[in-house]
C-alpha angles and dihedrals in degrees: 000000000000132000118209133187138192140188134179126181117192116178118183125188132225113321127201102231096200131022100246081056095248097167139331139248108231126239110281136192122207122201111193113180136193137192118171126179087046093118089064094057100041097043094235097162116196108226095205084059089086134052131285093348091109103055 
């Protein structure tokens, strides 16, 4: 069994919308996240894993 994690983190600043500059898109942060291996400790089972179960 192995347990994973991930984390991202994007910022992007303010962003002109239009080209006359019409209006902006203000400063964001973005937070993605992974665990893998979750399934295993849990006990989460994926039916169509096995044959002939997702049919």
């Amino acid at each position: 069994m192995s347990l994973g994690f991930g984390l991202g983190l994007t910022y992007t600043g303010e962003v002109d919308a239009r080209l006359p500059n019409t209006f902006e898109i203000p400063s964001y942060l973005k937070v993605d996240a992974i665990l893998q291996g979750l399934r295993e400790i849990v006990g989460w089972e994926n039916p169509c894993a096995k044959p002939n179960k997702c049919r």
